[in-house]
C-alpha positions in Angstrom: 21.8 -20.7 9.9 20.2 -19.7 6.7 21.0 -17.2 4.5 19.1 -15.0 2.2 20.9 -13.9 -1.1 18.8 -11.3 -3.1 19.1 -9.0 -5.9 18.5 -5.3 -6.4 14.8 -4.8 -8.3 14.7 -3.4 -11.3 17.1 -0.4 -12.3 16.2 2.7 -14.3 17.6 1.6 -17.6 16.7 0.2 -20.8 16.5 -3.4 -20.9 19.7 -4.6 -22.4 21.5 -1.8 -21.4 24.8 -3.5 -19.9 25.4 -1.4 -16.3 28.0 -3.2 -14.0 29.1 -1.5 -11.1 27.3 2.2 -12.1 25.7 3.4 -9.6 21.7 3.7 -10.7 18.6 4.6 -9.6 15.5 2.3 -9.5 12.9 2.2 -11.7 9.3 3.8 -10.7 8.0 0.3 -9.8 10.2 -0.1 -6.9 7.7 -0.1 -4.2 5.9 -2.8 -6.0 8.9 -5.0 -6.5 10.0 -4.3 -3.3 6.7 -5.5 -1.3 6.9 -8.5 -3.4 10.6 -9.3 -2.0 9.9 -8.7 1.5 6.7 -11.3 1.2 9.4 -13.9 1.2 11.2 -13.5 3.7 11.3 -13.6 7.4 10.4 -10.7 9.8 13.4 -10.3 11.7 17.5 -10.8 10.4 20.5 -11.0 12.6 22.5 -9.2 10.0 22.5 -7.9 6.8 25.2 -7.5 4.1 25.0 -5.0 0.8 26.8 -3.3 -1.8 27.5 0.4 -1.2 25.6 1.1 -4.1 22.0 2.6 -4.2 20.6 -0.1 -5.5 21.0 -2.9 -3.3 21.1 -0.4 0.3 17.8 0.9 -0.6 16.4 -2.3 -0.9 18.7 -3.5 2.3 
């Protein structure tokens, strides 16, 4: 079994900017950071786990 552990791509915030479990949109660049994420991975999951928040499911 392997598993995967990944975090969200940027958020739209200013660097710094402390935002625990707020709920943010991503910045403009997420289709970019995104295609760069899915280059590393495998085609096909058994499952996958996320936060609720926007975030990490849109990414998910």
């Amino acid at each position: 079994m392997e598993i995967y552990l990944i975090r969200h791509t940027a958020p739209d915030i200013e660097k710094g900017i402390c935002y625990g479990q707020t709920d943010l949109e991503l910045a403009h660049t997420f289709s970019v950071e995104a295609r760069e994420v899915l280059k590393q991975l495998p085609n096909q999951f058994d499952a996958v786990y996320t936060s609720p928040l926007k975030r990490y499911k849109q990414l998910a």
